[in-house]
ChimeraX commands (.cxc) that place a marker at each C-alpha (Angstrom):
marker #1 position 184.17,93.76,23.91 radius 0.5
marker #1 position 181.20,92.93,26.36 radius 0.5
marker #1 position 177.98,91.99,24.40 radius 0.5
marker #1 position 175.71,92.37,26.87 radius 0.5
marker #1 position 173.38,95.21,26.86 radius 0.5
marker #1 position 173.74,97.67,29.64 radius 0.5
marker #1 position 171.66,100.75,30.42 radius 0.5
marker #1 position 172.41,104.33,30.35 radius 0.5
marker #1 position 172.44,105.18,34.45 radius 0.5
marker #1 position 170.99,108.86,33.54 radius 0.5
marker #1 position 168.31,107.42,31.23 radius 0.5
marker #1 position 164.37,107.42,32.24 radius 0.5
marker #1 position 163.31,104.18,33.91 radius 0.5
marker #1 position 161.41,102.31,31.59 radius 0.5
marker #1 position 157.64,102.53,31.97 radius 0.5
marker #1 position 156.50,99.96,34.18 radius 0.5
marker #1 position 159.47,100.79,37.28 radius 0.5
marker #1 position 158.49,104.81,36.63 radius 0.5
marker #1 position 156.95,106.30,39.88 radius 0.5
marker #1 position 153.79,107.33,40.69 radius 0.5
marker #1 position 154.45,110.13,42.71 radius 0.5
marker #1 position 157.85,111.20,44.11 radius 0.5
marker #1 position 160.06,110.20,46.34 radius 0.5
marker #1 position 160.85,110.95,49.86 radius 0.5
marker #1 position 164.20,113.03,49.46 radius 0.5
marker #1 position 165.63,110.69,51.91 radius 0.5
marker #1 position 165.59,108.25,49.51 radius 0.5
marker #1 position 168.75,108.32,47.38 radius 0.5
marker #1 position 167.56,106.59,44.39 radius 0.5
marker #1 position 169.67,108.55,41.71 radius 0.5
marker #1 position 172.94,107.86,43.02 radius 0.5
marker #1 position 171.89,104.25,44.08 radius 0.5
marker #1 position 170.99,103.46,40.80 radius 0.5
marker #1 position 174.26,104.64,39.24 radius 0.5
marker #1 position 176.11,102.76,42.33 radius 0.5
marker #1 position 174.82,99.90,40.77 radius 0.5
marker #1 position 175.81,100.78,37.13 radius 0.5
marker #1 position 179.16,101.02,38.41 radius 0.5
marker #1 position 179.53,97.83,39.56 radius 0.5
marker #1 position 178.41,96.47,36.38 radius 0.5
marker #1 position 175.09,94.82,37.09 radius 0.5
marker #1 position 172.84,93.66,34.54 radius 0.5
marker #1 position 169.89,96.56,33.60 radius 0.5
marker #1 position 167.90,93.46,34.70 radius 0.5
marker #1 position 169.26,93.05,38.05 radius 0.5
marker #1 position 169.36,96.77,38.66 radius 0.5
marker #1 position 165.85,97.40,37.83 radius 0.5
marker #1 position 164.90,94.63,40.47 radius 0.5
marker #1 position 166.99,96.09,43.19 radius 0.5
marker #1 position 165.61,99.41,42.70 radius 0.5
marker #1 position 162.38,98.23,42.20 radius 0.5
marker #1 position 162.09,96.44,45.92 radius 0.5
marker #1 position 163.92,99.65,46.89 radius 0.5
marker #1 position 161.07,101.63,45.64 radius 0.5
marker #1 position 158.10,99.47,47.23 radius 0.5
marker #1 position 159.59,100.14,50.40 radius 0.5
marker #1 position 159.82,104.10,50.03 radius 0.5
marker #1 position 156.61,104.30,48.76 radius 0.5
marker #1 position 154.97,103.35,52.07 radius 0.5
marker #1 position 157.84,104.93,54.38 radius 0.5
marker #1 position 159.50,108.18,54.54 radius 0.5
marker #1 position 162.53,107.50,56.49 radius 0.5
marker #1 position 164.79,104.71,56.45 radius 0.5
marker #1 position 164.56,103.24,59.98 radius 0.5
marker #1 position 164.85,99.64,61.47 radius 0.5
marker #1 position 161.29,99.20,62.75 radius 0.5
marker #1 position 159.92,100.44,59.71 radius 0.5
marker #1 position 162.12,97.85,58.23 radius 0.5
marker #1 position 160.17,95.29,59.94 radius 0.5
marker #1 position 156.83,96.85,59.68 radius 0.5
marker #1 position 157.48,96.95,55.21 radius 0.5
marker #1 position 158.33,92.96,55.63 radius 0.5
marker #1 position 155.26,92.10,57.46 radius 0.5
marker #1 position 152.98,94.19,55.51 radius 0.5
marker #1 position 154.62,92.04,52.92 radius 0.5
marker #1 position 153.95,88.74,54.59 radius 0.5
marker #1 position 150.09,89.39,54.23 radius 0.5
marker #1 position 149.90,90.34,50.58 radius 0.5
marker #1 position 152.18,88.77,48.30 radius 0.5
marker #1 position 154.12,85.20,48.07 radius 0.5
marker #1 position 157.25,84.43,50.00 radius 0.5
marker #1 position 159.10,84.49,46.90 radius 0.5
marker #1 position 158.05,88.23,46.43 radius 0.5
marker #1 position 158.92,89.09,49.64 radius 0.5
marker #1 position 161.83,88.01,49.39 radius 0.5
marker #1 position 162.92,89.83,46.32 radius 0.5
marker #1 position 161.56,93.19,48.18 radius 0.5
marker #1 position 164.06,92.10,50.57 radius 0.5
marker #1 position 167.03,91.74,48.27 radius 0.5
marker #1 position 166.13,94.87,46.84 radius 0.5
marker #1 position 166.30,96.36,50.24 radius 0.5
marker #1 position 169.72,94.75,51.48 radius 0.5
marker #1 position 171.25,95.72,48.04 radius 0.5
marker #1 position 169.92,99.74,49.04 radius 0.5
marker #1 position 171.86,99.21,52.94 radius 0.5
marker #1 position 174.88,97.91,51.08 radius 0.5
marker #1 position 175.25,101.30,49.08 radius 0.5
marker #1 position 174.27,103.16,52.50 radius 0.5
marker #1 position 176.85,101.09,54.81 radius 0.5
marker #1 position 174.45,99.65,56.59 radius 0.5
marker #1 position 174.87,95.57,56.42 radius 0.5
marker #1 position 174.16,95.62,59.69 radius 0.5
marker #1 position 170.68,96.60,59.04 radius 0.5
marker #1 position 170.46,94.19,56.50 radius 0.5
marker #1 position 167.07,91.90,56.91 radius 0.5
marker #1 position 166.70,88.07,56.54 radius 0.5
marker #1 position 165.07,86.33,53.55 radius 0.5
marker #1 position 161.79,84.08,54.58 radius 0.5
marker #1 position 162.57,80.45,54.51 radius 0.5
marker #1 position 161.05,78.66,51.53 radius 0.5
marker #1 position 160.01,75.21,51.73 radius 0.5
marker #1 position 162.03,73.18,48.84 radius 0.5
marker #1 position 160.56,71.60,46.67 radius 0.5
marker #1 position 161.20,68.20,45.47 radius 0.5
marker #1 position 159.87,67.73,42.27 radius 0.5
marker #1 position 160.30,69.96,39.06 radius 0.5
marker #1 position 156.98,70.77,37.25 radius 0.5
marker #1 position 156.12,73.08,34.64 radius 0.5
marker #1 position 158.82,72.02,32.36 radius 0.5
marker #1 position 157.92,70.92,28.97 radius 0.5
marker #1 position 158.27,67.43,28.16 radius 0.5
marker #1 position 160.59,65.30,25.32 radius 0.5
marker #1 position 157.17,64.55,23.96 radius 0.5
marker #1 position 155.82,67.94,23.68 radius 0.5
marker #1 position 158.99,69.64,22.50 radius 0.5
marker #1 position 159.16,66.63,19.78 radius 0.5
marker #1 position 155.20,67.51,18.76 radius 0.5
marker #1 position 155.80,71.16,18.57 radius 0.5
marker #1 position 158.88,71.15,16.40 radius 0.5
marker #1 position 157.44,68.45,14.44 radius 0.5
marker #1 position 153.73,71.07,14.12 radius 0.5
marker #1 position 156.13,74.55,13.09 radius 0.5
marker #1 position 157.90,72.56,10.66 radius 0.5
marker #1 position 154.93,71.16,8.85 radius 0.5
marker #1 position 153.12,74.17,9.09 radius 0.5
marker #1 position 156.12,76.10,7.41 radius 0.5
marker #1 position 156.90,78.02,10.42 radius 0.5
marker #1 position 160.63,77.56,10.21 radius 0.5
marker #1 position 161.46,80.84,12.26 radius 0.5
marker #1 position 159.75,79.26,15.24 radius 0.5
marker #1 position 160.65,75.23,14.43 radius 0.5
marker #1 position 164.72,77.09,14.42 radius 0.5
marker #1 position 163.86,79.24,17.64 radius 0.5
marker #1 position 162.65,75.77,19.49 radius 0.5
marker #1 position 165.36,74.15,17.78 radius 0.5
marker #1 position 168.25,75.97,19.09 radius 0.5
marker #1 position 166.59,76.50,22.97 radius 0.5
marker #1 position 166.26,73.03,23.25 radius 0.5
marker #1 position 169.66,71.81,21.23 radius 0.5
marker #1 position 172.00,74.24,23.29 radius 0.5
marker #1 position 170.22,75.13,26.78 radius 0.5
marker #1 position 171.41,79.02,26.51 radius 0.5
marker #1 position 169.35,81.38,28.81 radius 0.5
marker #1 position 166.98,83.67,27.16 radius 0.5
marker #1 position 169.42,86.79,27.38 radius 0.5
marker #1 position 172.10,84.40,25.66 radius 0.5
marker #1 position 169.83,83.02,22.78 radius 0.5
marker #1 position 168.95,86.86,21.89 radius 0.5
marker #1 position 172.76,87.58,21.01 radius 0.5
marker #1 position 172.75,84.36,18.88 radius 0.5
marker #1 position 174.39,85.43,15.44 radius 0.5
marker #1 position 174.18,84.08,11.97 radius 0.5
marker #1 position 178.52,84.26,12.45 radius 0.5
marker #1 position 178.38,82.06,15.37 radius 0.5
marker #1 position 176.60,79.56,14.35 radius 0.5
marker #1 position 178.29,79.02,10.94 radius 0.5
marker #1 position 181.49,78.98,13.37 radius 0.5
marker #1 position 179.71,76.30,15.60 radius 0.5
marker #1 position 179.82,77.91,19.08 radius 0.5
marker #1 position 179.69,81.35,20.40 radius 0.5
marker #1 position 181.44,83.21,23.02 radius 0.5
marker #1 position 178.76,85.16,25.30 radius 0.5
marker #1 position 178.59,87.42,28.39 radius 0.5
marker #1 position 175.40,85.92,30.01 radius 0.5
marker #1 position 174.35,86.11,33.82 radius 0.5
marker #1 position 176.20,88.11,36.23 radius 0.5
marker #1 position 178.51,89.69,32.84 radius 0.5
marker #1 position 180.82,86.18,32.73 radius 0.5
marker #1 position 181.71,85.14,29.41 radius 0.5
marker #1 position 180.73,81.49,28.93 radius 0.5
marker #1 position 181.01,79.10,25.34 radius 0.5
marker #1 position 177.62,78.06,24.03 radius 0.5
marker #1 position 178.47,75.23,21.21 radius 0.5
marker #1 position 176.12,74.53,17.94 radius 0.5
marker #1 position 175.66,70.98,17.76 radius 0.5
marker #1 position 176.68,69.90,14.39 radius 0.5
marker #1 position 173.26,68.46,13.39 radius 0.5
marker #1 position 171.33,71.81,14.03 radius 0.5
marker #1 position 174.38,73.76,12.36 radius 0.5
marker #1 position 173.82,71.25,9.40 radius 0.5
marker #1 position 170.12,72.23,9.15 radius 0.5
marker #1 position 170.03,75.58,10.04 radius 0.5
marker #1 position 172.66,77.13,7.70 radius 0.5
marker #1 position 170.16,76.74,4.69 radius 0.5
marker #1 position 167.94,78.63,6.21 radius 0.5
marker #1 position 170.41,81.27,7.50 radius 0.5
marker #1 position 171.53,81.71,3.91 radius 0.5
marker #1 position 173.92,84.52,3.43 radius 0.5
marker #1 position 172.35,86.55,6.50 radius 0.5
marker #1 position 174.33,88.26,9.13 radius 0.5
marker #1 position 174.58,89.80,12.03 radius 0.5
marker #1 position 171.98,89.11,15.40 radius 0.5
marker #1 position 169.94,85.77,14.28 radius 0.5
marker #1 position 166.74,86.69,16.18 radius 0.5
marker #1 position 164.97,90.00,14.15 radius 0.5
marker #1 position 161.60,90.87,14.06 radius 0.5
marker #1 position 159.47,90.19,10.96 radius 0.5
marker #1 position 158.00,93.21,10.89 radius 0.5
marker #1 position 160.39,95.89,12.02 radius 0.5
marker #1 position 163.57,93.99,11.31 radius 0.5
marker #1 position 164.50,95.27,15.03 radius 0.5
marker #1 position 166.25,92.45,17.83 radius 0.5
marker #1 position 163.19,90.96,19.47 radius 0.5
marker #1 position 162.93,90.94,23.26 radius 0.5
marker #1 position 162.27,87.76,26.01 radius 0.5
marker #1 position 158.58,89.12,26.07 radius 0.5
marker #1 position 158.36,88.64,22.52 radius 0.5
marker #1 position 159.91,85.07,22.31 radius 0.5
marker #1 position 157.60,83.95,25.55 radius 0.5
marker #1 position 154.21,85.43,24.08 radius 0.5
marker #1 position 154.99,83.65,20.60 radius 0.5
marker #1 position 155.67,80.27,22.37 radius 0.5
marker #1 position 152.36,80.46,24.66 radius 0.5
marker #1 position 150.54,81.12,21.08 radius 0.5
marker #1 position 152.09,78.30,19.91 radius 0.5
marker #1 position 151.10,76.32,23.10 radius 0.5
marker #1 position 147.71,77.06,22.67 radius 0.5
marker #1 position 147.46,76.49,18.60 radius 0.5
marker #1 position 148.86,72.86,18.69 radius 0.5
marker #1 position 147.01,71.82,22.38 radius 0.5
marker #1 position 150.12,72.15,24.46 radius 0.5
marker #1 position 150.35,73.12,28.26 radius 0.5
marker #1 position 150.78,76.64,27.56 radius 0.5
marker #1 position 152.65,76.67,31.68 radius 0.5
marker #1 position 155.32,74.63,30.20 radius 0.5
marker #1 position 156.14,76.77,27.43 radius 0.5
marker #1 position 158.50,79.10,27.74 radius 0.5
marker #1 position 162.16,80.00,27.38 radius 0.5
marker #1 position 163.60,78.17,30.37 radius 0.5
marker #1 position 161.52,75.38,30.21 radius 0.5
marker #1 position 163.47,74.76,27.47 radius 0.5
marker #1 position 166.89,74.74,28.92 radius 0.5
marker #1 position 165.97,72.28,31.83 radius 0.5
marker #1 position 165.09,69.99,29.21 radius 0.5
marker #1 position 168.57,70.72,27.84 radius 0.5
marker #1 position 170.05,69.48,30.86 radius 0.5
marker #1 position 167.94,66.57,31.83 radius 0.5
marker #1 position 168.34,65.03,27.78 radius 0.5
marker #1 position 172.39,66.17,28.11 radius 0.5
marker #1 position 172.60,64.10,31.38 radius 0.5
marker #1 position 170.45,60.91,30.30 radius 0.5
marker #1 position 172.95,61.20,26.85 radius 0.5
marker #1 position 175.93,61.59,28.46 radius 0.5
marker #1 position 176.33,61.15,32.32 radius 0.5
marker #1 position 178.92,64.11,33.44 radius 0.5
marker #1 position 177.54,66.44,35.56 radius 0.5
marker #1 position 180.72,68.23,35.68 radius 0.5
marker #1 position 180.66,68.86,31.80 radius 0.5
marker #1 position 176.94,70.08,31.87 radius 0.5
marker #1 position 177.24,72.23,34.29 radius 0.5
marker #1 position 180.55,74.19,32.33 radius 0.5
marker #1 position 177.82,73.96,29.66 radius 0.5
marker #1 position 175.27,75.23,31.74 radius 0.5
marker #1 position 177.62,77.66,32.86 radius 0.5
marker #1 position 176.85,77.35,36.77 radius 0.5
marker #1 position 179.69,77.61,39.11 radius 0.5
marker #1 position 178.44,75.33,41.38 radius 0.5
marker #1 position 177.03,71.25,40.81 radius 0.5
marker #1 position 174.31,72.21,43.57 radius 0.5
marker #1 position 172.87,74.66,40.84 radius 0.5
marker #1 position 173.12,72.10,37.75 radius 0.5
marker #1 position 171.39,69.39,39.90 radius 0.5
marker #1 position 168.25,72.00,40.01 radius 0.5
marker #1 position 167.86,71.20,36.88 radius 0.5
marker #1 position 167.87,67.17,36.73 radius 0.5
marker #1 position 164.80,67.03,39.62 radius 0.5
marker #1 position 162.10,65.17,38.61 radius 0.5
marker #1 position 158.58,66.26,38.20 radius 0.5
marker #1 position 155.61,64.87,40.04 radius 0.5
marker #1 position 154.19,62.89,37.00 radius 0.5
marker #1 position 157.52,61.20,36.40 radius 0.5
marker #1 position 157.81,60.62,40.52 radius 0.5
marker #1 position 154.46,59.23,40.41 radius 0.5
marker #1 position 155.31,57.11,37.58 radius 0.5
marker #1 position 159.19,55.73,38.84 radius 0.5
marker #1 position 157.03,54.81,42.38 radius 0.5
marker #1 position 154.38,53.04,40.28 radius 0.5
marker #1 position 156.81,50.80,38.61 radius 0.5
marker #1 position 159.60,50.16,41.18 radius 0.5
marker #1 position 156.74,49.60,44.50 radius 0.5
marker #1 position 155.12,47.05,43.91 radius 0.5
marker #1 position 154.89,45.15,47.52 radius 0.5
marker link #1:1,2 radius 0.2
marker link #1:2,3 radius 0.2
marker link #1:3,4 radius 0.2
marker link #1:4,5 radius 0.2
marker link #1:5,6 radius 0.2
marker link #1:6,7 radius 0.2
marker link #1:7,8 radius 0.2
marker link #1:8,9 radius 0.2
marker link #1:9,10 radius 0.2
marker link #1:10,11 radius 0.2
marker link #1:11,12 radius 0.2
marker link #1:12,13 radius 0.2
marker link #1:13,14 radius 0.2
marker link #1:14,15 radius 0.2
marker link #1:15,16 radius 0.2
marker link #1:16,17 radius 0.2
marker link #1:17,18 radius 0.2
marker link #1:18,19 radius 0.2
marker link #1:19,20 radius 0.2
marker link #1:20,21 radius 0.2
marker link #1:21,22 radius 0.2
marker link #1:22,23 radius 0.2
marker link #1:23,24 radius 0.2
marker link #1:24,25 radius 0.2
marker link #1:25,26 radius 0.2
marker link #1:26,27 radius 0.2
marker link #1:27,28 radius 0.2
marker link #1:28,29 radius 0.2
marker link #1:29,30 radius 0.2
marker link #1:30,31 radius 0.2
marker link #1:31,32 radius 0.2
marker link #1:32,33 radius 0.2
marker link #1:33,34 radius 0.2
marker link #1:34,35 radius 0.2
marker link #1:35,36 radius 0.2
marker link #1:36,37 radius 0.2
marker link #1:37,38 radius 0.2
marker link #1:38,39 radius 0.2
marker link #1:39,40 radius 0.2
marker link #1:40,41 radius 0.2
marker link #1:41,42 radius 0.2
marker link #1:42,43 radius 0.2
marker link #1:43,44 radius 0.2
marker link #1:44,45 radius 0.2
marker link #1:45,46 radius 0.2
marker link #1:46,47 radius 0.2
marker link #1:47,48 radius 0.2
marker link #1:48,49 radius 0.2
marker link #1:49,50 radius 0.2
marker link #1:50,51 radius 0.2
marker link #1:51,52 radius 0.2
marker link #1:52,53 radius 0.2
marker link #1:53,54 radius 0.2
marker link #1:54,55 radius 0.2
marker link #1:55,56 radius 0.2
marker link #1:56,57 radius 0.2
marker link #1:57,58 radius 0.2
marker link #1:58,59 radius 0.2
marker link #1:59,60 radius 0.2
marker link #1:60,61 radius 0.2
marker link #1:61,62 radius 0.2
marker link #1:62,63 radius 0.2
marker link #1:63,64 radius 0.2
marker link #1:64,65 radius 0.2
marker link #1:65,66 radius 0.2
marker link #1:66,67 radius 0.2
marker link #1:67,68 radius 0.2
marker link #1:68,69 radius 0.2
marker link #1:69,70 radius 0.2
marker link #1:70,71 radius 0.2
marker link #1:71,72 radius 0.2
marker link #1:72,73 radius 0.2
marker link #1:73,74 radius 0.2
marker link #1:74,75 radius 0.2
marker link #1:75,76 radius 0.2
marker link #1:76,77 radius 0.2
marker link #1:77,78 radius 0.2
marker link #1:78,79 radius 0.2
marker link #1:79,80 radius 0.2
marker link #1:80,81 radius 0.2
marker link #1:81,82 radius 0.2
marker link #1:82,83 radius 0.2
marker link #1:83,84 radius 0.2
marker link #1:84,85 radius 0.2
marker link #1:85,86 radius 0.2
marker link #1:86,87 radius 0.2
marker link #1:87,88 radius 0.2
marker link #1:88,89 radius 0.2
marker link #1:89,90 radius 0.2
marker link #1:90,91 radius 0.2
marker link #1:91,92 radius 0.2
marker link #1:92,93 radius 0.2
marker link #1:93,94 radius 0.2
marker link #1:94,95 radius 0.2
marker link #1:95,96 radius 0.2
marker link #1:96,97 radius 0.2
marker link #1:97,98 radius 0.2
marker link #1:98,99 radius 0.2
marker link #1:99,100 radius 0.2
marker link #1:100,101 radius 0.2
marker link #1:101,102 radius 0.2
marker link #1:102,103 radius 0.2
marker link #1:103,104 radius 0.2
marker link #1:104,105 radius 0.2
marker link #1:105,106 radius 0.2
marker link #1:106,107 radius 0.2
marker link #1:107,108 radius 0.2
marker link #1:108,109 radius 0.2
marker link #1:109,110 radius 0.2
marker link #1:110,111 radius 0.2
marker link #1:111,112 radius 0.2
marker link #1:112,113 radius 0.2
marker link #1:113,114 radius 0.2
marker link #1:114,115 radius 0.2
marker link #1:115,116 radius 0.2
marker link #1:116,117 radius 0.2
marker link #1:117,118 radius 0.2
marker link #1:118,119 radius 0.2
marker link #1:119,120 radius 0.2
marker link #1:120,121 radius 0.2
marker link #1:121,122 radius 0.2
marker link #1:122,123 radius 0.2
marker link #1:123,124 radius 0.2
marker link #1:124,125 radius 0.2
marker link #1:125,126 radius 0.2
marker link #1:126,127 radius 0.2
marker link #1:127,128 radius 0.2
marker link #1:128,129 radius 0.2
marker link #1:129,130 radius 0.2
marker link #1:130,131 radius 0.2
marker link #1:131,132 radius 0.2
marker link #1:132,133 radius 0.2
marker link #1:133,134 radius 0.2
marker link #1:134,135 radius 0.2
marker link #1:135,136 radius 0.2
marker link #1:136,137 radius 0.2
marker link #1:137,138 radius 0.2
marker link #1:138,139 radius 0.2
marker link #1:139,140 radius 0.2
marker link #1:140,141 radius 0.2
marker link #1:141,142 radius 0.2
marker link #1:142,143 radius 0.2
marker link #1:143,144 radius 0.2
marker link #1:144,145 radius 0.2
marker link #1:145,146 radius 0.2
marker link #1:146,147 radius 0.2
marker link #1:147,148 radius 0.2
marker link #1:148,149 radius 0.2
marker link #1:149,150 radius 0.2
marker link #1:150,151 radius 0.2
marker link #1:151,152 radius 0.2
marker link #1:152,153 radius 0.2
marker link #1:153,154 radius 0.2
marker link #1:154,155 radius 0.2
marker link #1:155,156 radius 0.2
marker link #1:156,157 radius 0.2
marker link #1:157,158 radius 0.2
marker link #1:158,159 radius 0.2
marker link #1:159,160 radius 0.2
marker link #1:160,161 radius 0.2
marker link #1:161,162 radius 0.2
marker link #1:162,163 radius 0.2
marker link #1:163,164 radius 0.2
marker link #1:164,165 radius 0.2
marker link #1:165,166 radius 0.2
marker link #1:166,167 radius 0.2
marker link #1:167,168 radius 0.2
marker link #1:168,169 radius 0.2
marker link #1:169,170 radius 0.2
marker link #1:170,171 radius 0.2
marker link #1:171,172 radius 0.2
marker link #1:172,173 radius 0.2
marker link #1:173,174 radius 0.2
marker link #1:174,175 radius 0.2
marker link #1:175,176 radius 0.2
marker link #1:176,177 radius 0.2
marker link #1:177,178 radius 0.2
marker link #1:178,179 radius 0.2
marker link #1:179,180 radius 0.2
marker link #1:180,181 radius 0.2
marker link #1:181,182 radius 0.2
marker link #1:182,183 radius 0.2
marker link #1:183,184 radius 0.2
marker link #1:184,185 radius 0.2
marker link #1:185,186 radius 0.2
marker link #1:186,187 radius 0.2
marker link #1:187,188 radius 0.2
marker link #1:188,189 radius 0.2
marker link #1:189,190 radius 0.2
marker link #1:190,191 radius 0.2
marker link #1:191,192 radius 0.2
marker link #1:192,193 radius 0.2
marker link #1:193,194 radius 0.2
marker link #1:194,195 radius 0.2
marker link #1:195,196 radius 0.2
marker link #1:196,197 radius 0.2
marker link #1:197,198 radius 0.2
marker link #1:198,199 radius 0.2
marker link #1:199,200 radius 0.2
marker link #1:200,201 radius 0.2
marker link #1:201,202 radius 0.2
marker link #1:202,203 radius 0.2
marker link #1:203,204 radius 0.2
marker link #1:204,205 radius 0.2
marker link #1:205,206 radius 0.2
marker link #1:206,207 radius 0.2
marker link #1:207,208 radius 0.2
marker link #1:208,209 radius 0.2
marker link #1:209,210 radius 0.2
marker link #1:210,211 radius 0.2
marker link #1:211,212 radius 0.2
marker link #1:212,213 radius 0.2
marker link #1:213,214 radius 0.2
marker link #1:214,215 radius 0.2
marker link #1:215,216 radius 0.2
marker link #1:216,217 radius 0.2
marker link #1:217,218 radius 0.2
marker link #1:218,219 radius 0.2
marker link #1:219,220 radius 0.2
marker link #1:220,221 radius 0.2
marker link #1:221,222 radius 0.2
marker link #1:222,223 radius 0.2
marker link #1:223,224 radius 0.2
marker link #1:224,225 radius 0.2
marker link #1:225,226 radius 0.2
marker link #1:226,227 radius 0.2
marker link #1:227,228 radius 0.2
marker link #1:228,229 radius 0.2
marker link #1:229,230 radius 0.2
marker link #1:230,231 radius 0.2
marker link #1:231,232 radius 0.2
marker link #1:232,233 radius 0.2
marker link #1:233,234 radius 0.2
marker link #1:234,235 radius 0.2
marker link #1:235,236 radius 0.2
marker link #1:236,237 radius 0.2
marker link #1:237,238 radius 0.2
marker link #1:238,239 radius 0.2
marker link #1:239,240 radius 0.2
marker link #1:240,241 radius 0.2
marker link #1:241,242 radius 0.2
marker link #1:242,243 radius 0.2
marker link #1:243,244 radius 0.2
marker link #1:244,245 radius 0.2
marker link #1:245,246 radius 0.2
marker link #1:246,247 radius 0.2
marker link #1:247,248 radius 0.2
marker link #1:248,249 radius 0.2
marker link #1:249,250 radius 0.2
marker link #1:250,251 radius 0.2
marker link #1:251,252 radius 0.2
marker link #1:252,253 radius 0.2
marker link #1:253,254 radius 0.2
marker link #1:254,255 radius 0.2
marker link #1:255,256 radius 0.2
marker link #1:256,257 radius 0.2
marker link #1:257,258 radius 0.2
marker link #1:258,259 radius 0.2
marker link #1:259,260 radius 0.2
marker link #1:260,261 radius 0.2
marker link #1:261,262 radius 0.2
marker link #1:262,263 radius 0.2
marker link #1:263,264 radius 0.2
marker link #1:264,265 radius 0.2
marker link #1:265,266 radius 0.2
marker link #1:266,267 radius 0.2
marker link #1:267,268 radius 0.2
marker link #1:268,269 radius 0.2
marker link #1:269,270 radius 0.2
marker link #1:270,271 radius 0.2
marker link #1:271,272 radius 0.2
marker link #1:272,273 radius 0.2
marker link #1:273,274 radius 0.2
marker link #1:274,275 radius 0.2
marker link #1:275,276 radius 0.2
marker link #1:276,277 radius 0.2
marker link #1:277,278 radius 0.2
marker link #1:278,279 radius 0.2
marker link #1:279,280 radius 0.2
marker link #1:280,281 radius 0.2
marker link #1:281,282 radius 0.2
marker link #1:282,283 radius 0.2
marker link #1:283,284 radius 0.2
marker link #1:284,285 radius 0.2
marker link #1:285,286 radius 0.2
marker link #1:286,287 radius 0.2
marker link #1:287,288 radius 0.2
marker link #1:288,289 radius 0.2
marker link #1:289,290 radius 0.2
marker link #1:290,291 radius 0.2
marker link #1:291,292 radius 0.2
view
């Protein structure tokens, strides 16, 4: 049975896609929306389709090539590339449902980028395990724990169960609803059970309501912990923790091909995202190795 959360296609949107004021009736967001649902994207993945959808009706009343063009060079002048181009994925997903690929538009060029930065460091992730556990705060000292000890994505780690862990591995419908095998190393499973005790069920509650907690709850509790033990608060956060996964997997043990099942990425090009450098360990390799 598929774990992952899906949303009801007749439901409200939730508060921050909801309209300001309505739509042109030309726009067929209703039946778009349950196109999607259909097709068994993520509520994630829907609500950024309809949500580039949306930018674009809200400035136009009538789908149309030139105004097409005109929405993507308003675009250009007031947000990043990388915005832009999610308007514009929004927009091709809203053609596909129409049967218009031909209308589709082209996503801006980004420049790559060679080096990997804001990605917390061995050093830091060491230090602020090291800080939760002294401090008693072994909900958070498990939570960094098991992001950096089994590189899951965020929507992964929130189905981790008490079960799967005692079992050592757990069988999970991540990105894009595939079903991938995240494994509990032995030594976390060792020092984790204890404080699992006889719990079960979803491993991640809420103190206070006893409710599953969201991403936006697990990111705002790691920038407070950031900022209470002197961390960079821009390296702290959920995926940070899974590139270190793969850069300390790879230095360990030097398959690509296994991280990347581990990873679960269908293709090497993706895993290798994840081994770049950043600019203070460029800076640092150049130092040492050029010295003529």
């Amino acid at each position: 049975m598929e774990e992952n959360r899906r949303l009801d296609p007749n439901a409200p949107l939730r508060s921050k896609y909801r309209e300001k004021k309505p739509f042109p009736t030309a726009y067929k967001r209703a039946a778009f929306r349950r196109w999607m649902y259909d097709r068994n994207l993520s509520e994630n993945t829907i609500d950024g389709y309809l949500y580039g959808a949306d930018a674009f009706f809200r400035q136009f009343e009538k789908l149309s090539q030139n105004a097409l063009r005109k929405f993507v060079e308003r675009l250009m002048n007031d947000v990043s590339v990388k915005t832009v181009n999610q308007r514009i994925s929004g927009l091709n997903k809203y053609l596909e449902f129409l049967g218009k690929k031909e209308w589709r538009v082209k996503s801006l060029k980004v420049q790559k980028s060679y080096a990997l930065d804001n990605v917390i460091t061995v050093e830091d992730y060491e230090y602020l395990k090291e800080r939760c556990k002294a401090d008693g705060n072994l909900r958070w000292y498990f939570m960094i724990r098991f992001l950096g000890a089994t590189g899951a994505r965020i929507s992964e780690f929130l189905k981790f169960t008490c079960e799967g862990v005692r079992q050592g591995y757990l069988d999970l419908y991540g990105k894009g609803a595939k079903r991938r095998r995240i494994f509990i190393p032995q030594a976390l499973r060792d020092e984790a059970l204890p404080w699992i005790g006889e719990r079960r069920g979803l491993l991640w509650l809420s103190e206070r309501s006893r409710e599953p907690i969201t991403s936006r709850g697990v990111s705002a509790g790691l920038k407070k912990l950031a900022d209470k033990y002197g961390v960079d608060r821009e390296c702290v956060h959920p995926h940070s923790f899974r590139h270190l996964f793969a850069k300390r997997f790879l230095a360990a043990c030097n398959d690509i091909c296994l991280l990347a099942d581990l990873m679960g990425h269908e293709s090497l090009e993706t895993t290798r995202l994840y081994l770049r450098k950043s600019t203070a360990e460029q800076r640092a390799i150049v130092d040492d190795s050029v010295t003529w």
